[in-house]
C-alpha positions as CSV (number, residue, x, y, z in Angstrom):
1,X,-8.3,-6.4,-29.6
2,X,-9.7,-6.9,-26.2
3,X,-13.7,-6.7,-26.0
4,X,-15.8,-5.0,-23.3
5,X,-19.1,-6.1,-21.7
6,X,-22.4,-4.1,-22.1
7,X,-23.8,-3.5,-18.8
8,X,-26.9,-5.4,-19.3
9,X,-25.2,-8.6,-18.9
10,X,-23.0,-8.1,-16.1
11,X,-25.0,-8.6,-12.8
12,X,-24.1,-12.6,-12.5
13,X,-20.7,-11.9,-13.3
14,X,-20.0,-9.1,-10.9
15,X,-20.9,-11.4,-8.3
16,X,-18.4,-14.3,-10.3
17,X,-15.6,-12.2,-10.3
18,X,-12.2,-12.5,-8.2
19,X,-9.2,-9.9,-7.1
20,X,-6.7,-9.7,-9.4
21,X,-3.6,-8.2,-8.3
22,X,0.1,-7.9,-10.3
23,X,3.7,-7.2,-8.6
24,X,4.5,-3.8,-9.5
25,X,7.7,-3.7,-8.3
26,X,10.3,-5.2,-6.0
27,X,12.6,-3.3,-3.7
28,X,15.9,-4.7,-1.9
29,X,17.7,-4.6,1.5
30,X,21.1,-6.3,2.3
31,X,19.2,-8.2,5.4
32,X,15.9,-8.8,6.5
33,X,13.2,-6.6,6.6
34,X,11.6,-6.1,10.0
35,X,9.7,-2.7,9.2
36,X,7.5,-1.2,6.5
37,X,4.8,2.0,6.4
38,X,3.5,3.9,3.4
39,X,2.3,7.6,4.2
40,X,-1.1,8.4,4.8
41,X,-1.6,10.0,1.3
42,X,-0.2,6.6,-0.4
43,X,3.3,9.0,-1.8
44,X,5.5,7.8,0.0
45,X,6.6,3.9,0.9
46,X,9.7,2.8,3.3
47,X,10.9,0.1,5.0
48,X,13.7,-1.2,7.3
49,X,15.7,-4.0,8.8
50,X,18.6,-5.8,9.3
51,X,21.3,-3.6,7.0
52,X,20.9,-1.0,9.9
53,X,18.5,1.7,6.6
54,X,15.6,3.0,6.8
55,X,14.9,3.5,2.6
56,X,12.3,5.7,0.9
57,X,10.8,4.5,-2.0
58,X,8.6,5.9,-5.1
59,X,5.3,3.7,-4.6
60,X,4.3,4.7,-8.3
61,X,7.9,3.4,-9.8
62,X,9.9,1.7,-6.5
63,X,12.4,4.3,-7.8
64,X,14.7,4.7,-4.2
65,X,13.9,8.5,-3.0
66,X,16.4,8.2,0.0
67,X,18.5,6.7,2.3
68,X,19.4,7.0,6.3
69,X,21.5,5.2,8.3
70,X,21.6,3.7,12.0
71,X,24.1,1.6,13.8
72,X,21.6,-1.3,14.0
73,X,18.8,-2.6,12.7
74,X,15.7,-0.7,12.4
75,X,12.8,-2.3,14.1
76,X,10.0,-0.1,13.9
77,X,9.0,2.7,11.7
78,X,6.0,5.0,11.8
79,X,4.8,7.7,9.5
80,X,3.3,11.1,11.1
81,X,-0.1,11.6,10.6
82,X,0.5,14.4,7.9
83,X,2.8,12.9,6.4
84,X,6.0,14.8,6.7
85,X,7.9,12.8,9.3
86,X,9.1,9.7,9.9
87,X,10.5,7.9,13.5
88,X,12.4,5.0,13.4
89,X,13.5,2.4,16.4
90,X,16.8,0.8,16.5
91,X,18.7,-2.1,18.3
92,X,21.5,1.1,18.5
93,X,19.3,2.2,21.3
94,X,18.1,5.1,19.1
95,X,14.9,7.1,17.9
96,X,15.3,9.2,15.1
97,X,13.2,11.5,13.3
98,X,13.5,12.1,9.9
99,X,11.9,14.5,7.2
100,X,10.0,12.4,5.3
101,X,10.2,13.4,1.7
102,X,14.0,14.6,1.9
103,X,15.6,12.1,4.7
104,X,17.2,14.6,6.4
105,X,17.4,13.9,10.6
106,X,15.6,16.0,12.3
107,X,16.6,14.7,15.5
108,X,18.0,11.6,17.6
109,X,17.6,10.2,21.3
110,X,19.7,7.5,22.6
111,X,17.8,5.2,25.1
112,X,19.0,2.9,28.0
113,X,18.5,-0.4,25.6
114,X,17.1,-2.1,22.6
115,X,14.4,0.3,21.2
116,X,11.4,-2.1,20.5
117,X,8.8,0.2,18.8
118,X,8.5,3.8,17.9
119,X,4.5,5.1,17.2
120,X,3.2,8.5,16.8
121,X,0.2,9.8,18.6
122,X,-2.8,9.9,16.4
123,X,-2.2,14.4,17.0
124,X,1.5,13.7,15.9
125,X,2.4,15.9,18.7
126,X,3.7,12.8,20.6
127,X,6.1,9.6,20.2
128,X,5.5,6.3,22.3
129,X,8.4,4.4,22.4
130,X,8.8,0.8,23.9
131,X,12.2,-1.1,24.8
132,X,13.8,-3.6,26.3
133,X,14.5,-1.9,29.7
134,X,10.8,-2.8,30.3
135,X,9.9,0.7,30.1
136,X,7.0,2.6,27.7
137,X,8.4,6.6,27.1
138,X,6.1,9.5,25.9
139,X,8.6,11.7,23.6
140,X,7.9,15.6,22.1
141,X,7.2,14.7,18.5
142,X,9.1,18.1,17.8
143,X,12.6,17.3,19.2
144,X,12.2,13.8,21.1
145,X,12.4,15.4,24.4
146,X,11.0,12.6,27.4
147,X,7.6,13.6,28.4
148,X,7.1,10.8,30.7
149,X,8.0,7.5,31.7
150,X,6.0,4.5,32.4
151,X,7.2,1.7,34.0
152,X,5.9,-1.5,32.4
153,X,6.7,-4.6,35.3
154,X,9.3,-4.2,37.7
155,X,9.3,-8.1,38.6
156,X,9.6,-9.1,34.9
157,X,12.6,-7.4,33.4
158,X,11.7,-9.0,29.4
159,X,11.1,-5.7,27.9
160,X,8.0,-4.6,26.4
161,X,7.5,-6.0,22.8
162,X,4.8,-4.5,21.4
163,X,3.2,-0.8,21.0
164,X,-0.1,0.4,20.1
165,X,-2.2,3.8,19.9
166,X,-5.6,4.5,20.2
167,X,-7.2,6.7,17.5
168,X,-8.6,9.4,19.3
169,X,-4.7,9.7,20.5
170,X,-5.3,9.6,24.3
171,X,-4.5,5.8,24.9
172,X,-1.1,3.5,24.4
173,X,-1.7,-0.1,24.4
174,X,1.7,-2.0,25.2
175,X,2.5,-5.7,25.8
176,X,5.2,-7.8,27.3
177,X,6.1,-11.7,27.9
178,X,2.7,-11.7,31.1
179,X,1.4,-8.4,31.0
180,X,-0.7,-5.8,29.2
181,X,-1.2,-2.1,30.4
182,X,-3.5,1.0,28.7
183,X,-1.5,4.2,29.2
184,X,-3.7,7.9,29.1
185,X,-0.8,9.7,27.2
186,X,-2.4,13.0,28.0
187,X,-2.6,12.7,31.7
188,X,0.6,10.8,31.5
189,X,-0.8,8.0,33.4
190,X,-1.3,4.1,33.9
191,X,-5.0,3.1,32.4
192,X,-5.5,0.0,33.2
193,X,-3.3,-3.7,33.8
194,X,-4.5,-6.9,33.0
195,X,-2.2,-10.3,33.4
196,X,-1.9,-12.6,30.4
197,X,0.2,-15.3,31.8
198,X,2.0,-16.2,28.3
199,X,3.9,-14.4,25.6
200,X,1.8,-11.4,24.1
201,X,1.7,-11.4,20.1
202,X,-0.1,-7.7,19.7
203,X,-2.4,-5.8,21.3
204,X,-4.6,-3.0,19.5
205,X,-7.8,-0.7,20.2
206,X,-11.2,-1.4,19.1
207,X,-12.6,1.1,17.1
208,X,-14.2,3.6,19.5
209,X,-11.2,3.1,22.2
210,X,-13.1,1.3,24.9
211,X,-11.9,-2.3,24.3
212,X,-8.5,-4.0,24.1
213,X,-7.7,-7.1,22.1
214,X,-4.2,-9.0,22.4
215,X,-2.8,-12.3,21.3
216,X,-1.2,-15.0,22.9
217,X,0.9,-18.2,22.5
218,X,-1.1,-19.7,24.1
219,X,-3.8,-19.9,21.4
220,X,-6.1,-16.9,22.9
221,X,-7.4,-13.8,21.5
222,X,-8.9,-11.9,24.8
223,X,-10.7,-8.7,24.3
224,X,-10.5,-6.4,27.7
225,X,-12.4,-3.5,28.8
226,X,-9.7,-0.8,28.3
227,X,-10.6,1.3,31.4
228,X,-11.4,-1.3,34.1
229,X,-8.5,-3.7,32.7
230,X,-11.6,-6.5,33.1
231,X,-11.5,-10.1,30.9
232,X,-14.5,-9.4,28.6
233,X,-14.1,-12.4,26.1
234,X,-11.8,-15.3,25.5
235,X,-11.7,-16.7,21.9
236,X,-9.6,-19.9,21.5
237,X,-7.5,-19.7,18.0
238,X,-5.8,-22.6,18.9
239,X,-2.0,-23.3,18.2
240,X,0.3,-20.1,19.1
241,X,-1.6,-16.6,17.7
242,X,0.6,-14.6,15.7
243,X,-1.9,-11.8,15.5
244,X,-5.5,-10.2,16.2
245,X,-7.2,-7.2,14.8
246,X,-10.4,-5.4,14.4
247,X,-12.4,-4.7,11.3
248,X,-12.1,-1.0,10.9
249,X,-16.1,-1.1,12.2
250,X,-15.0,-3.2,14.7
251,X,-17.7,-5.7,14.3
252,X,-15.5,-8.8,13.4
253,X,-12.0,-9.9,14.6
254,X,-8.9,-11.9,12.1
255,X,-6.8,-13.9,14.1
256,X,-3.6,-15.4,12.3
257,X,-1.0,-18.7,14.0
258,X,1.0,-21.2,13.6
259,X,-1.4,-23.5,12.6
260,X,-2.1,-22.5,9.3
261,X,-5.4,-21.0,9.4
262,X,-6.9,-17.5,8.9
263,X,-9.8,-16.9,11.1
264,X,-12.7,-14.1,11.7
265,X,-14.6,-14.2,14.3
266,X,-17.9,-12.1,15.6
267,X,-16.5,-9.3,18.2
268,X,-19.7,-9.6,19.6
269,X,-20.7,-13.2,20.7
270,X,-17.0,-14.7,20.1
271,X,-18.7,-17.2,17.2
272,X,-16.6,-18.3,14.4
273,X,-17.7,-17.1,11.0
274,X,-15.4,-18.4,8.7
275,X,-11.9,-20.6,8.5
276,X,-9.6,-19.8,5.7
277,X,-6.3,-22.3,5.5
278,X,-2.5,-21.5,4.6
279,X,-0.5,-24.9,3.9
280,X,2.4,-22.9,6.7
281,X,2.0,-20.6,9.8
282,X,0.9,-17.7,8.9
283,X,2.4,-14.2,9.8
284,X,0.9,-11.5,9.0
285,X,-2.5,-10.2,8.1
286,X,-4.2,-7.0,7.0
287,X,-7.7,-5.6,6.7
288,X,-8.3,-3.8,3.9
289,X,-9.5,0.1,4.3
290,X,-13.1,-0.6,4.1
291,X,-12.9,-4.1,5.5
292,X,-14.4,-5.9,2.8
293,X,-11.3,-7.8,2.1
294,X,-8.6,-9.2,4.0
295,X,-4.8,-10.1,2.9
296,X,-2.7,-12.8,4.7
297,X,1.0,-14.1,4.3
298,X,2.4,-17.4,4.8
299,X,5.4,-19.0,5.8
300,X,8.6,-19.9,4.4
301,X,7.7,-22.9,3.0
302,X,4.4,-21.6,1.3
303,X,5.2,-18.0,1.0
304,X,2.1,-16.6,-0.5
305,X,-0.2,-14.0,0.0
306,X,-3.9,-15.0,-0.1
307,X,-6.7,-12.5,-0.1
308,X,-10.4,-13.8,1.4
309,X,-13.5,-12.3,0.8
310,X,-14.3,-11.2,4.4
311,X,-17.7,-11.2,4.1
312,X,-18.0,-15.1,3.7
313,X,-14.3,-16.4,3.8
314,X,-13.8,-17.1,-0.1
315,X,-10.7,-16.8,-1.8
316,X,-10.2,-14.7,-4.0
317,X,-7.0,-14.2,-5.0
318,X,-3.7,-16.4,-4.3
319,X,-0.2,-14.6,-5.6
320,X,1.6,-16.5,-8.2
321,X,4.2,-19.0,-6.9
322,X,7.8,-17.7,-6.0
323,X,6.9,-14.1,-7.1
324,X,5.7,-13.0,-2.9
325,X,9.6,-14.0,-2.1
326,X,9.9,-16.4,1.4
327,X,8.1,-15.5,4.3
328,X,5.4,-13.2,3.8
329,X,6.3,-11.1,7.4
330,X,4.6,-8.0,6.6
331,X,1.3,-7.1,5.3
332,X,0.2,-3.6,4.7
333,X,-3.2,-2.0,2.1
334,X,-2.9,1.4,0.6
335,X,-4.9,3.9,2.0
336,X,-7.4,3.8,-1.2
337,X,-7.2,-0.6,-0.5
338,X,-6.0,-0.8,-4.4
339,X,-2.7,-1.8,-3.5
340,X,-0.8,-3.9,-1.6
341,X,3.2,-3.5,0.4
342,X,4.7,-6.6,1.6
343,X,8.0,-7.2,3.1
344,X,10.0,-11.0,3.2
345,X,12.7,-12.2,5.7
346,X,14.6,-14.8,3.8
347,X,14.9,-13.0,0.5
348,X,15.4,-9.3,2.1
349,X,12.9,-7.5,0.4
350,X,9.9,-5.5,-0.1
351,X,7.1,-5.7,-2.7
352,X,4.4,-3.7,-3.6
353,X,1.3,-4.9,-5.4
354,X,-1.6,-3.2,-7.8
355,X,-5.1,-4.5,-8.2
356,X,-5.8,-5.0,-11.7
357,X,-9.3,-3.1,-12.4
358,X,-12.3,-5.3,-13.9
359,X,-12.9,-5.1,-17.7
360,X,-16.3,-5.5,-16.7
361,X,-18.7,-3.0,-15.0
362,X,-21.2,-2.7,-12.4
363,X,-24.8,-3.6,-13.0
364,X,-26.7,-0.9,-14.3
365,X,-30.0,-0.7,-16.1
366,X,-30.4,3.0,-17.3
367,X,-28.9,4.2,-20.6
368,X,-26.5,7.3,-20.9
369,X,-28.3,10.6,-22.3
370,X,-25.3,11.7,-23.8
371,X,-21.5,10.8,-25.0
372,X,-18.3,10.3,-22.7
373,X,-15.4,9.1,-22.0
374,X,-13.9,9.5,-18.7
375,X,-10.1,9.6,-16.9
376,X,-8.5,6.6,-17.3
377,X,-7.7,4.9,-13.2
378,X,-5.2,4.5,-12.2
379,X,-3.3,7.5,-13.3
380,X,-0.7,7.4,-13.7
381,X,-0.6,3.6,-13.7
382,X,1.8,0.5,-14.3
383,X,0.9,-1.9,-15.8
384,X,-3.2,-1.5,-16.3
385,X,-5.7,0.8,-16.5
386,X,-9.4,1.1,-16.7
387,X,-11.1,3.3,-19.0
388,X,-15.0,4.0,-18.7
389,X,-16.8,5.2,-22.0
390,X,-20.9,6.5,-22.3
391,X,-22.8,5.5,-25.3
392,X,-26.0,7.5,-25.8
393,X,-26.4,5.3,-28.9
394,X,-26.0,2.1,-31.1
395,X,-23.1,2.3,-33.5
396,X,-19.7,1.1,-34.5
397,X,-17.0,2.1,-31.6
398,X,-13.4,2.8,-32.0
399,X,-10.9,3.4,-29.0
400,X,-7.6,3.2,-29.7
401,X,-3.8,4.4,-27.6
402,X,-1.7,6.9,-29.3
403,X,2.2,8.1,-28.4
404,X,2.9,11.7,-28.0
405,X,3.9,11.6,-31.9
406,X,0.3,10.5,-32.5
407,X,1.2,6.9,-33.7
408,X,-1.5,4.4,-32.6
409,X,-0.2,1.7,-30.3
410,X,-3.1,-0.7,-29.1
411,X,-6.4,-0.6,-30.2
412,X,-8.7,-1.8,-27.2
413,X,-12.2,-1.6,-29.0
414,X,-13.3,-1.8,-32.7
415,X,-16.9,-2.9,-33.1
416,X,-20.3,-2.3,-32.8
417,X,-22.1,-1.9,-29.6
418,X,-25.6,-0.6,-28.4
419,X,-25.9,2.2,-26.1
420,X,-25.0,1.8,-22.7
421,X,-22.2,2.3,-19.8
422,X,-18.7,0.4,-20.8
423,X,-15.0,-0.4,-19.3
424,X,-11.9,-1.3,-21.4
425,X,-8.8,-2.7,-19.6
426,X,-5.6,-1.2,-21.3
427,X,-2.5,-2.9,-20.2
428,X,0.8,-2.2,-21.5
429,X,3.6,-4.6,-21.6
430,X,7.7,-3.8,-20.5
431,X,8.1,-2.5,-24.4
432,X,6.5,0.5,-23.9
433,X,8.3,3.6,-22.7
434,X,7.2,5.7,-19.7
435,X,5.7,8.9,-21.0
436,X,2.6,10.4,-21.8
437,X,0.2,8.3,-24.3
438,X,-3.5,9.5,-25.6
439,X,-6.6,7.2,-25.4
440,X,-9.3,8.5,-28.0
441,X,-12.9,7.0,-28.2
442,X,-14.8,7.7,-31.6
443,X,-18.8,6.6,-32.3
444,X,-20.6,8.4,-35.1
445,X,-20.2,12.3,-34.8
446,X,-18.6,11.9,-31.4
447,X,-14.7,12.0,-31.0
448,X,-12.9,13.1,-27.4
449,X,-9.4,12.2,-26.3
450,X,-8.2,12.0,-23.0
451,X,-4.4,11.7,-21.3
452,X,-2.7,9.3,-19.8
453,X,0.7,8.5,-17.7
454,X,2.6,4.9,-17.9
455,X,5.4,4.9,-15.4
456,X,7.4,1.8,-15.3
């Protein structure tokens, strides 16, 4: 029987507790993974790489929706912003569209070379497209016509290796081995150009569109005034930086490298706030949606995912050993943060993670006026849930899981409590079938049953 927590104890250990997140379910390749995105809506998950697919996946069950095919591997992948498209970019010197919930190709464009990166316009109307014939395209979201073309640097023919887009949808960030340029996709012309002099990581928008930040391998994180193209602020990561973002406020800055460490820094001043360590480089990190946490992956000879408490750099959760596969390369939250997609190089594959909810509750120090119990979340869900419950007064509680031919199968609380505001954690185990199960809470004269989905 699992016991819940009345409210009245639970302030010092709210402030105790840690993330807990379980695998949910592992999805394959035949090579490595070089690209993943979910859909803004959290339906729809894919991913591509080596094996020359671009593969659709079920985030609830990792059940494979669909398939397409290029005659390379796919290197980028973008989701529109509704949803309903996706654009891949290929070593075959393609860019193809495809319909997002079917995988049918709406259209394809062959380029001049290597097809870097593929990113819709934050309108969808567009497609910015980077390669390695150093230039950046604008494309016609609707049938991948050429809008314009930029050319990136005419004296340094390395291609351009990196692709961002502003929110507001006016302004393309893209990088290359010296160089970084701000395009103004609607006037179809060069922003601004500011020289690195080493090997640009990434380079992404602040959040109101007036800044630029890009890494280096040369151990710099520079932030740039995205109009003027002037140096604002130099922060020294030291060792090569693999990436640096902005907090979704943009009031703090993660910055990721090859020597081990995890770090934020204020976007303001440039002061370190807090160091967090990997025992390998680490590749890839991820804010979550409301910045308050922040997931990193490690190397191949670590190959775990860490998640720090971005307020003051704890950890607070660290995924079990073997089970993140080697070489954490890609980190992407859910839209709603309570889930996690990662992709891995050596072990060609992709993984998707669920936060396990608290058994406990927030503080609270007001009783219920009346009965309840509320829909269980997640729902559906695989392999916990959380179930909230109201008691307007003291007395002995039942809730128990039924099937669909009303047979009880777990019985989560059987004892007496005082009034107050409660949270059971149901989690069901691989014995149980997916389907539809009832959860039904019983205290004195009060009975109510609610529904619930398991999907394996």
């Amino acid at each position: 029987m699992r016991k819940t927590i009345p409210l009245v104890f639970l302030f010092f250990i709210s402030m105790q507790a840690q993330d807990n997140f379980t695998l949910l379910w592992t999805g394959n390749h035949s090579g490595y993974v070089r690209a993943i995105a979910i859909s803004p809506d959290g339906s729809r998950i894919f991913s591509g790489g080596d094996d020359k697919t671009i593969k659709a996946w079920n985030p609830v069950n990792g059940n494979l929706l669909w398939t397409g095919q290029h005659d390379g591997r796919v290197n980028y992948i973008d989701v529109s912003p509704d949803g309903k498209r996706v654009v891949t970019a290929s070593s075959d010197k393609t860019v193809r569209m495809w319909d997002a919930d079917y995988g049918g190709q709406l259209w394809i464009i062959t380029d001049v070379d290597v097809v870097i990166a593929a990113i819709f316009s934050s309108f969808g109307n567009r497609v910015m497209i980077a390669n390695e014939d150093n230039n950046v395209k604008c494309l016609n979201a609707a049938n991948g016509n050429v809008v314009w073309i930029g050319i990136h640097d005419s004296n340094f023919n390395t291609g351009v290796n990196f692709l961002s887009v502003s929110a507001n949808g006016n302004f393309a960030a893209s990088g290359s081995d010296r160089i970084i340029k701000v395009w103004n996709i609607t006037t179809q012309t060069q922003q601004m150009m500011a020289t690195i002099n080493s090997n640009v990581s990434t380079v992404y928008f602040n959040n109101d569109w007036t800044k630029v930040i890009s890494s280096d391998w040369s151990g710099n994180v520079k932030i740039w005034n995205a109009v003027t193209g002037a140096l604002l602020q130099t922060i020294v990561h030291s060792g090569r930086v693999l990436d640096a973002k902005y907090s979704p406020d943009g009031n703090t800055i993660v910055s990721i490298g090859d020597d081990n460490k995890v770090k934020l820094w204020n976007a303001l001043s440039g002061s370190l706030i807090w160091t967090g360590s990997h025992t390998d480089d680490v590749i890839s990190v991820a804010f979550c949606p409301d910045g308050s946490r922040i997931a990193s992956g490690g190397g191949s000879s670590e190959s775990l995912i860490r998640i720090w408490n971005a307020a003051n750099g704890s950890l607070v959760w660290t995924s079990p050993a073997g089970q993140a596969g080697q070489t954490v390369s890609r980190i992407i939250y859910s839209p709603d943060g309570n889930k996690i997609l990662s992709s891995n190089h050596q072990d060609n594959s992709i993984k998707y993670w669920t936060k396990i909810p608290s058994e406990v509750e927030n503080d609270n120090h007001s009783f219920p006026s009346s009965f309840s119990l509320l829909q269980n979340y997640p729902n559906p869900f695989n392999p916990a849930t959380k179930i909230e419950y109201e008691l307007a007064e003291a007395g002995f509680v039942s809730l128990k899981v039924f099937n669909v031919l009303g047979s009880e199968v777990e019985t989560l609380v059987e004892e007496f409590k005082q009034p107050g505001k409660y949270a059971a954690l149901c989690t069901f185990n691989s014995l149980f079938s997916s389907g539809i199960y009832f959860y039904q809470l019983k205290s004195g004269n009060f009975i109510k049953t609610q529904k619930m989905v398991y999907l394996k």
